[in-house]
C-alpha positions as CSV (number, residue, x, y, z in Angstrom):
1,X,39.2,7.4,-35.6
2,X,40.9,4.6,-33.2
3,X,44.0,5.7,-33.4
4,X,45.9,2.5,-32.4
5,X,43.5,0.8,-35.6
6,X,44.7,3.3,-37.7
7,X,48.3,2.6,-36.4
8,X,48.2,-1.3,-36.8
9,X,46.3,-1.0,-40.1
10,X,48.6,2.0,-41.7
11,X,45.3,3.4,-43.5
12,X,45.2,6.9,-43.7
13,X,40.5,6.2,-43.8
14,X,38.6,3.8,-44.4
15,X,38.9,1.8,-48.2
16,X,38.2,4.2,-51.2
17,X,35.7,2.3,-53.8
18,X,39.3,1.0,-55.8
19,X,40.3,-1.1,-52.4
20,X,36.8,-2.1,-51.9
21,X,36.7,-3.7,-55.6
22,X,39.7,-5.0,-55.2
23,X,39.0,-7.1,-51.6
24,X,35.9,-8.4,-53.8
25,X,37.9,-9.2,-57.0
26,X,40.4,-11.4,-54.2
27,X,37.6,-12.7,-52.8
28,X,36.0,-13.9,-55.9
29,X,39.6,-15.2,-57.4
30,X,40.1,-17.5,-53.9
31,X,36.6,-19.1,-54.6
32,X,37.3,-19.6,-58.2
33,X,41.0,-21.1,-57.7
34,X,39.8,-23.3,-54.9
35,X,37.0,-25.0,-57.1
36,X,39.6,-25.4,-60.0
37,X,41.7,-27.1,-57.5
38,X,39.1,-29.2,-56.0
39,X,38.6,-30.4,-59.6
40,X,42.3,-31.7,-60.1
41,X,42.2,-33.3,-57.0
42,X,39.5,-35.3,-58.0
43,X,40.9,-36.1,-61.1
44,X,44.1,-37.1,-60.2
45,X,43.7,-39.1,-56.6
46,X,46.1,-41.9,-57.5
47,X,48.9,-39.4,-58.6
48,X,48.5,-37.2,-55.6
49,X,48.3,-40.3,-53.2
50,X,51.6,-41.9,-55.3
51,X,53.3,-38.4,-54.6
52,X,52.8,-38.5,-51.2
53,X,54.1,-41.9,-50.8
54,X,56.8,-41.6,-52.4
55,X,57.6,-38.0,-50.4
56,X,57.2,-40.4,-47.1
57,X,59.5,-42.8,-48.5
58,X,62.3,-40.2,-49.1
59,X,62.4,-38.4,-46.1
60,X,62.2,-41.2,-44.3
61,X,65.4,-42.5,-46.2
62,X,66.7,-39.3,-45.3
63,X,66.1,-39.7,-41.7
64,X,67.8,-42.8,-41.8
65,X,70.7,-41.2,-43.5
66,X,70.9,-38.4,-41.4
67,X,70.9,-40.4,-37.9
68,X,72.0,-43.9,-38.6
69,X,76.0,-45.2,-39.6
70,X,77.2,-47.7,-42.1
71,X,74.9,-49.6,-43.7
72,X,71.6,-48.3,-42.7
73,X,72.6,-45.2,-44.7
74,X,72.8,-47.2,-47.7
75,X,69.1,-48.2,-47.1
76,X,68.2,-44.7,-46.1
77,X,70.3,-43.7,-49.6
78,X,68.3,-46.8,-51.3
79,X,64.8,-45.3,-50.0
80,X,65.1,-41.7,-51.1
81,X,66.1,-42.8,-54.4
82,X,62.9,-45.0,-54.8
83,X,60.8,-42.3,-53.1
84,X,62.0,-40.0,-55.9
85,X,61.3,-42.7,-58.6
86,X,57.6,-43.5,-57.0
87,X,57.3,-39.5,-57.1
88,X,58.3,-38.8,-61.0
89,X,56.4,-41.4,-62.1
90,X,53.0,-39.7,-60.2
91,X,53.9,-36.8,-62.1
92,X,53.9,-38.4,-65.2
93,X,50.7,-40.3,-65.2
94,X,49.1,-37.3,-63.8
95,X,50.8,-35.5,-67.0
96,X,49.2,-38.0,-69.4
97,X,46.0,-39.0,-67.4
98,X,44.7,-35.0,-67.0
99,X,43.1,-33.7,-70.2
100,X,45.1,-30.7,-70.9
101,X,46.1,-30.7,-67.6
102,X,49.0,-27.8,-69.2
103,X,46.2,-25.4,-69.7
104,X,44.2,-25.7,-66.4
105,X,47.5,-25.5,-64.3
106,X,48.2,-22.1,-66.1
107,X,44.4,-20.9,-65.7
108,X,44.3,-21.9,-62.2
109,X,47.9,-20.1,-61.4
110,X,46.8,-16.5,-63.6
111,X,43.9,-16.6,-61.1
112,X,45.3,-17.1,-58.1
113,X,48.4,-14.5,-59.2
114,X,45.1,-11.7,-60.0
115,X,43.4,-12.9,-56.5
116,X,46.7,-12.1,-54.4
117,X,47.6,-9.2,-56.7
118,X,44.4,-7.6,-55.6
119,X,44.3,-8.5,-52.0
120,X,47.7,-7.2,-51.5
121,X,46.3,-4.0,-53.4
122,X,43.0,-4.0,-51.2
123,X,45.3,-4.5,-47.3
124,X,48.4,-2.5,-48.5
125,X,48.3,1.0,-46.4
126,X,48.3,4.5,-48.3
127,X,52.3,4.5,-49.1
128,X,51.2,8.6,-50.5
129,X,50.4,9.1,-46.7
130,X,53.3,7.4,-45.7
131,X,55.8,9.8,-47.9
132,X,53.8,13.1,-46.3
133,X,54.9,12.0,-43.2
134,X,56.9,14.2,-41.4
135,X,60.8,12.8,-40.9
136,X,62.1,12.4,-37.2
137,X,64.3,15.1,-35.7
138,X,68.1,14.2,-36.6
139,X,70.1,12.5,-33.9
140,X,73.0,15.5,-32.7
141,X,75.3,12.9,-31.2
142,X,75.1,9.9,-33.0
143,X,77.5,6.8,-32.6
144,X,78.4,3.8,-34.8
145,X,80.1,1.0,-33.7
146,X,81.9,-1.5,-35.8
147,X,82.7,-4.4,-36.1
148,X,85.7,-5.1,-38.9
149,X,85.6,-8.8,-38.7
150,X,81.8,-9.4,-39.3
151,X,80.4,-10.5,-42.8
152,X,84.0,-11.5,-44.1
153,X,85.0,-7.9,-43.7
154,X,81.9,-5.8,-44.8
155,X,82.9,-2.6,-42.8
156,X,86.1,-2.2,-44.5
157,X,84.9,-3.4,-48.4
158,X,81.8,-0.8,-48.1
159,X,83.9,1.7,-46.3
160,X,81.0,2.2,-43.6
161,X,83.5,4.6,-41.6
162,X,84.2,6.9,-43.8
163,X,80.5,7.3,-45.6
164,X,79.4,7.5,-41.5
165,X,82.0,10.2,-40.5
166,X,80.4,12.2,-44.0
167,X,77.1,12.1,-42.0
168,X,78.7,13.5,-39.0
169,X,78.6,9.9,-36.8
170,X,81.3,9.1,-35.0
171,X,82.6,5.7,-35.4
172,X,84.2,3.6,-33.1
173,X,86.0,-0.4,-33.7
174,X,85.5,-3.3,-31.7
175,X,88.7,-4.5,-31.2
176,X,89.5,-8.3,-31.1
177,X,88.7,-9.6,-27.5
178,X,86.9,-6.4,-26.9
179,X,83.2,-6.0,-24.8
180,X,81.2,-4.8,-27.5
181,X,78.3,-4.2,-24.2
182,X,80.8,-1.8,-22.7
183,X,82.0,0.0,-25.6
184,X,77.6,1.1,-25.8
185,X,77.6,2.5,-22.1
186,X,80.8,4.3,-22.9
187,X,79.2,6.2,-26.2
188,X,76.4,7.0,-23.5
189,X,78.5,7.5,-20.8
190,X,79.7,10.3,-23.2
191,X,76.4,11.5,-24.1
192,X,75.7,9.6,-27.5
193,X,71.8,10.3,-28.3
194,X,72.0,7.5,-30.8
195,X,73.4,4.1,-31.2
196,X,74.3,2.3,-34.3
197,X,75.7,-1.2,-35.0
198,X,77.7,-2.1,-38.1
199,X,77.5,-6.0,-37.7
200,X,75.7,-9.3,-37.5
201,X,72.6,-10.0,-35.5
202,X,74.2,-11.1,-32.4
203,X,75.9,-7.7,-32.0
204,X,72.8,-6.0,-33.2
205,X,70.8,-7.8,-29.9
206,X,73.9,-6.6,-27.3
207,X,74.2,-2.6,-28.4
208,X,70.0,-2.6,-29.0
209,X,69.9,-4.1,-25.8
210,X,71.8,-0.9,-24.3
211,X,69.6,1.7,-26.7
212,X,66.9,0.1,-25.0
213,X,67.7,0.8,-21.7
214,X,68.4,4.1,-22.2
215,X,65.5,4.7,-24.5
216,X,67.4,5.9,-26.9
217,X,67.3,5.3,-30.7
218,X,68.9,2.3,-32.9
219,X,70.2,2.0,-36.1
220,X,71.0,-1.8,-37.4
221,X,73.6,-1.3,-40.5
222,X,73.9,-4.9,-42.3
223,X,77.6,-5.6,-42.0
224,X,77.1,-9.6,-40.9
225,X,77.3,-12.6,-43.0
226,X,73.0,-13.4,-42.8
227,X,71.7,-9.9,-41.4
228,X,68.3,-12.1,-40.8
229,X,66.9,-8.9,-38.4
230,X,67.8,-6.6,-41.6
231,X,66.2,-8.7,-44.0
232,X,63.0,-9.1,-42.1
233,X,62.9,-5.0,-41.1
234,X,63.1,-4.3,-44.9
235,X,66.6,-2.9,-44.6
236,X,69.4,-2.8,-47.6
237,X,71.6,-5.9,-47.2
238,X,72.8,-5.4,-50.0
239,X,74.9,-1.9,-50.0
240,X,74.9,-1.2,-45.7
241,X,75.2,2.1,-46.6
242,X,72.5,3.3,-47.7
243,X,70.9,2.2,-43.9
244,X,73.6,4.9,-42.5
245,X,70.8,7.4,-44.3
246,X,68.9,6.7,-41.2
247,X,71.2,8.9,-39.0
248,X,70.2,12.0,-41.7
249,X,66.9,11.6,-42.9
250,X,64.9,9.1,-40.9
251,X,62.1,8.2,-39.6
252,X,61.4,6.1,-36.2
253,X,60.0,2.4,-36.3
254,X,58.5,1.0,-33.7
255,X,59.5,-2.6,-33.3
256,X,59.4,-5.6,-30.8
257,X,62.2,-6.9,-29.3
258,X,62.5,-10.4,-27.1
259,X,64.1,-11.2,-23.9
260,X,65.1,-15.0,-22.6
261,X,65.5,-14.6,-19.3
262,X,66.1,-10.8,-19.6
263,X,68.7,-11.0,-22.2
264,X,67.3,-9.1,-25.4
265,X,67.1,-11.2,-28.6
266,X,66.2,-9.4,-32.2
267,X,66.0,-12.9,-34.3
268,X,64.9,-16.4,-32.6
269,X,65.9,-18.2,-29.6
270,X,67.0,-21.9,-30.8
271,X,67.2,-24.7,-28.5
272,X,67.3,-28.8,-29.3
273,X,70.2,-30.2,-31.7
274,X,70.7,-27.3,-33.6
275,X,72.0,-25.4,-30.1
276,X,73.8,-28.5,-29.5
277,X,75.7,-28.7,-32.4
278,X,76.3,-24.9,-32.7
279,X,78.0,-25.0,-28.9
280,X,80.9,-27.2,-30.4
281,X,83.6,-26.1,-31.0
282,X,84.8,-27.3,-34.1
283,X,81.2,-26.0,-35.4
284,X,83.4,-22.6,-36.2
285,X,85.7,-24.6,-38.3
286,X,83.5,-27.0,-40.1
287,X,80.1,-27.2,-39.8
288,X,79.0,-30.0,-42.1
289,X,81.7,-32.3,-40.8
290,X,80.6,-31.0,-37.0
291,X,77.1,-31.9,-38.2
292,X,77.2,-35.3,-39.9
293,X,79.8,-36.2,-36.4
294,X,76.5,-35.3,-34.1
295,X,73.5,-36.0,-35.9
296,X,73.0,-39.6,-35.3
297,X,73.9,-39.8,-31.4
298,X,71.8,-36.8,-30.8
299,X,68.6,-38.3,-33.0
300,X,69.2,-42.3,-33.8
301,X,67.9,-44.8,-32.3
302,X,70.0,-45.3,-28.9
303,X,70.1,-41.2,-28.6
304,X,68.3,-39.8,-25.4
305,X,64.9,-37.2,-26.0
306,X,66.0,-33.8,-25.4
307,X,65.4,-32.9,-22.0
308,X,63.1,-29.7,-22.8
309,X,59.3,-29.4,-22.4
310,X,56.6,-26.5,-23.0
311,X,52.8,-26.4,-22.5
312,X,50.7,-24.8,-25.6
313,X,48.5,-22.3,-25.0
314,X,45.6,-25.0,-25.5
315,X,47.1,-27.0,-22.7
316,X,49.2,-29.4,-24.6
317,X,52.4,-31.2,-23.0
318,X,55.4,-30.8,-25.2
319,X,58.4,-32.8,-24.2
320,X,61.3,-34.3,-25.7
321,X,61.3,-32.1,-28.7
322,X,64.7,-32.1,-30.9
323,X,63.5,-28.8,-32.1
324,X,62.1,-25.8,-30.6
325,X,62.1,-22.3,-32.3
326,X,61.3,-19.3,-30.1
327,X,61.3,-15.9,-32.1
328,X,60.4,-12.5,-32.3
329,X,57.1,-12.4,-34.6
330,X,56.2,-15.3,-36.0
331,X,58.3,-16.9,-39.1
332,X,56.2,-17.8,-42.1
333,X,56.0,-21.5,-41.9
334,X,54.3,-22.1,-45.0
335,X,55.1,-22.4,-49.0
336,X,55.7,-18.9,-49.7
337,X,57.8,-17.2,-51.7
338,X,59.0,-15.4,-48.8
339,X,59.0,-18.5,-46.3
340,X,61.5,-18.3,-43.2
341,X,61.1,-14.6,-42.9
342,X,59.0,-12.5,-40.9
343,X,56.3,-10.5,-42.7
344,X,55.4,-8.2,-39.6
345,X,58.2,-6.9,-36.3
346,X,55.1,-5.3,-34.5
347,X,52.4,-7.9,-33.5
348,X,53.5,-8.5,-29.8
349,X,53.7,-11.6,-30.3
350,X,56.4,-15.0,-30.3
351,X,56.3,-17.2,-33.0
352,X,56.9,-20.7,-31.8
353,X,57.4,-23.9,-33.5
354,X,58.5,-27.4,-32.4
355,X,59.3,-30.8,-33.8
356,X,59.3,-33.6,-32.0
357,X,59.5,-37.0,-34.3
358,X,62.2,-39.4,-33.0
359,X,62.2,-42.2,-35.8
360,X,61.8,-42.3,-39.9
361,X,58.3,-43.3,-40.2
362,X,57.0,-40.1,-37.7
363,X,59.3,-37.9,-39.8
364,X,57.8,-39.4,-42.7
365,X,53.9,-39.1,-41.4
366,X,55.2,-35.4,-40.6
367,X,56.3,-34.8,-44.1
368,X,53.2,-36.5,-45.8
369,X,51.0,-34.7,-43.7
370,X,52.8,-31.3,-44.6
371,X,52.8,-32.2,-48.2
372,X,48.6,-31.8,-48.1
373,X,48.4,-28.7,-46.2
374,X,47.9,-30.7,-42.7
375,X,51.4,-30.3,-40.8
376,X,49.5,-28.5,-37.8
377,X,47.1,-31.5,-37.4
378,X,50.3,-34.0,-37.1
379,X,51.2,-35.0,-33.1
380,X,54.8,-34.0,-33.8
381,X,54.2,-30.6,-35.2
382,X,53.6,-27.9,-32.5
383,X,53.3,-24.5,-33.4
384,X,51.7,-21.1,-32.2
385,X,52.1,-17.7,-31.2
386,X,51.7,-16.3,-27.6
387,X,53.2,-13.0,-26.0
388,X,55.6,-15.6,-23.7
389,X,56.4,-18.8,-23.1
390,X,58.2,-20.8,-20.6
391,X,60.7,-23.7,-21.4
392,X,61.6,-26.4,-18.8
393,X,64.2,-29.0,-18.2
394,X,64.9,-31.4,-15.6
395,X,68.5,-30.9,-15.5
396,X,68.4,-27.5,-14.7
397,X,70.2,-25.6,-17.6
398,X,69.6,-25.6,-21.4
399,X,71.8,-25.3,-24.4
400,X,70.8,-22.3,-26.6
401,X,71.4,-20.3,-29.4
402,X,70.5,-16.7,-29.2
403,X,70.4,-14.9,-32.4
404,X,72.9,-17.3,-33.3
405,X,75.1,-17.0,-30.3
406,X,75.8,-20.6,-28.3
407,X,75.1,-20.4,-24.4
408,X,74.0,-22.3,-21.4
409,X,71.0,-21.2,-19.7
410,X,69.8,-22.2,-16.3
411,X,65.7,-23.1,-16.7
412,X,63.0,-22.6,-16.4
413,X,63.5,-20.4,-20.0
414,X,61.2,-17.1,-19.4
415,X,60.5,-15.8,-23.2
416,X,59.1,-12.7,-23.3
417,X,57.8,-10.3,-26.2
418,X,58.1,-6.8,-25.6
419,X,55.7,-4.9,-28.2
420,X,57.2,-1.9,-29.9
421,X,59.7,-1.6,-27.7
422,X,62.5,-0.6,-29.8
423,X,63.1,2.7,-31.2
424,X,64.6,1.9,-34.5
425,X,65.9,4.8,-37.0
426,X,65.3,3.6,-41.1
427,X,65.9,5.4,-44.1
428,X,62.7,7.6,-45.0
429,X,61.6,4.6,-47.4
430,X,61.1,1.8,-45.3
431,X,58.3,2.5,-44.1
432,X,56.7,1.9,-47.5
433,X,59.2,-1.1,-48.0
434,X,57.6,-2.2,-44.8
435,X,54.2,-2.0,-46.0
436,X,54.4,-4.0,-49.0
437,X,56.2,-6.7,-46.7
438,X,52.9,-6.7,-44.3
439,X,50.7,-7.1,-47.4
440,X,52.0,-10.1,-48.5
441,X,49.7,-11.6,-45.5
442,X,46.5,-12.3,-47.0
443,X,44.1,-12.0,-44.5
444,X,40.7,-13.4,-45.2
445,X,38.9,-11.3,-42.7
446,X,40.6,-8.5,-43.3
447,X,39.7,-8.4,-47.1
448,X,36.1,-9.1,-45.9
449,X,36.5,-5.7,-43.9
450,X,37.7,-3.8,-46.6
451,X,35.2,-5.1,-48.8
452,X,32.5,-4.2,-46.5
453,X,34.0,-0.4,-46.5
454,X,35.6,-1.1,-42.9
455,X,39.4,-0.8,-41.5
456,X,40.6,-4.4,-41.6
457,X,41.6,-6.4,-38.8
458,X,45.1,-7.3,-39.2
């Protein structure tokens, strides 16, 4: 068998009869629930074209509330309260208009619930083979360093020193004012043969960045505030120490990493207003009063276009954009219950998105456009994956934020995806956690594969 197939897939063979019948059983559920929904759309044209109107009319409003002063917030305040009325009124006559509308909607929903129940079933990889799997030789020099200020304090409250030195890891503080990049290539310097980092993503990125270049293994231990790069690898945010398993009884990952410029990121590369605002520095202190102060000179009507441009894979021209977000495997950008988290930290690919409207009624053609399933057709809605991507400027530099971090890069931005690149230590379960988080991507020609008695194509 392909081994690198049987890698990406995480199939231990090809689909048993039980996946097969369940790739069919999605399938058939996907036709079924499209047809009922082609039916209410039918049915109820003036309520879905009301809603969307209405939707228009309040994010416009809120566009004007967001980047004007005065009085022409008032009007933007004025229109998102009559969106919302135009909106709930929609709702209503589609409630009373649609013969027991109660009972298709809960038809419709148990069959699209059994279609994605069964496609999950039919792509998820053999979680039994998984557990056989032999676990990776324990690290004899492992190091963990700390920082006791991140996540309000996280290191001290879950006592991550202590339950560490129990495992036989040495643990080391960042002091305030200390290089957290230095105190890595001392632990090495000193033979460590594993690095660890109790902290937020930002310090995650600087000591992976030195595991990295010393090929050695890394262990991310959720002590920050968001730990986005340990919500999205399946990781315990929740008690950060049960990830200090992964210096006992592990297993090794392999997981992309991205470099702007050469400086490693784990998370996104953010560049537009909300690096802007974030390179304030009364941001620290109070961000929604930072915020409100900034928004409407960077994005009214006498603000400047952003001085950033991109070309799409297809050729397209980007410039001006107010928002462009560069990470590491693509985000999912669609209604999801898992939306704005990364399903997958192994395709070898960027996710990139930007917005560029620069007045209410594009923002409100954006937003009506997203509101039928047609955001990637709109003019002001770029987005795509690609294994790099270059940003421009005119000026020369750009304000970013790296995993969170404010700088000021010189441009042209080089951002780079570096496939499986990391060698990341987890717990012995997260593999399977992992699995289940990949499954969640229905895949229509993938199910077609596995129905067909074939390894899917992920």
């Amino acid at each position: 068998m392909d081994q690198h197939r049987e890698g990406r897939t995480g199939l231990a063979g090809l689909p048993d009869l039980w996946r097969r019948a369940a790739a069919l059983l999605a399938l058939a559920g996907m036709v079924v629930f499209g047809v009922l929904s082609l039916v209410f759309v039918i049915n109820s044209v003036l309520a879905i074209v009301a809603t969307v109107g209405g939707l228009a009319l309040a994010v416009g409003g809120a566009w004007w509330v967001v980047t004007e002063r005065d009085r022409r917030r008032i009007w933007g305040a004025a229109a998102i309260a009559a969106g919302f009325v135009v909106m709930t009124w929609a709702m209503g006559h589609a409630l009373v208009a649609a013969d027991a509308i109660v009972l298709r909607l809960i038809i419709a929903v148990g069959v699209l619930g059994v279609a994605v129940a069964s496609a999950r079933y039919a792509l998820a990889p053999d979680l039994h083979a998984l557990d056989r799997r032999r676990d990776t030789q324990r690290p004899q020099r492992p190091v963990l360093i700390c920082n006791p200020r991140s996540g309000g304090g996280k290191v001290e409250r879950f006592g991550l020193r202590s339950a560490a030195a129990e495992l036989g890891v040495e643990t080391i503080e960042l002091e305030p004012g200390g290089n957290l990049e230095q105190l890595a290539r001392d632990a090495v310097a000193r033979g460590a043969d594993c690095l660890g980092m109790a902290g937020g993503d930002g310090s995650q990125a600087i000591v992976a960045a030195v595991a990295v270049e010393h090929d050695l293994p890394f262990v991310c231990v959720s002590a920050g505030t968001r730990n986005h790069f340990a919500l999205d690898l399946g990781l315990d945010r929740d008690d950060p120490r049960r990830t200090l398993l992964a210096f006992r009884d592990a297993v090794e990952r392999r997981v992309d990493y991205g470099t702007v410029n050469g400086r490693l990121f784990v998370n996104n590369v953010s560049l537009g207003v909300y690096a802007t605002i974030v390179a304030e520095e009364s941001y620290r202190a109070d961000k929604a009063h930072t915020a409100a102060a900034m928004l409407p000179d960077l994005l009214g009507p006498t603000a400047r276009p952003f001085d950033l441009q991109l070309t799409t894979p297809s050729g397209r021209h980007v410039d001006g954009a107010f928002v462009i977000l560069v990470s590491n495997n693509p985000y999912v950008a669609n209604t999801s219950l898992d939306a704005a988290t990364r399903r997958r930290m192994d395709t070898g690919t960027l996710g990139v998105i930007a917005v560029s409207t620069s007045t209410a009624a594009e923002a409100a053609r954006l937003m009506a456009r997203s509101a039928v399933g047609l955001r990637k057709t709109s003019p002001f809605w770029h987005e795509f994956t690609a294994g790099s991507v270059e940003i421009r400027s005119r000026s020369g530099h750009a304000a970013a934020g790296i995993d969170g971090e404010p700088v000021e890069l010189t441009t042209p931005l080089t951002i780079r995806s570096h496939p499986r690149g990391l060698r990341l230590l987890v717990p012995s379960d997260n593999e399977a956690i992992a699995a289940r988080r990949q499954a969640r991507e229905v895949n229509l020609r993938a199910l077609v594969d596995v129905a067909a008695g074939r390894l899917p194509r992920l």
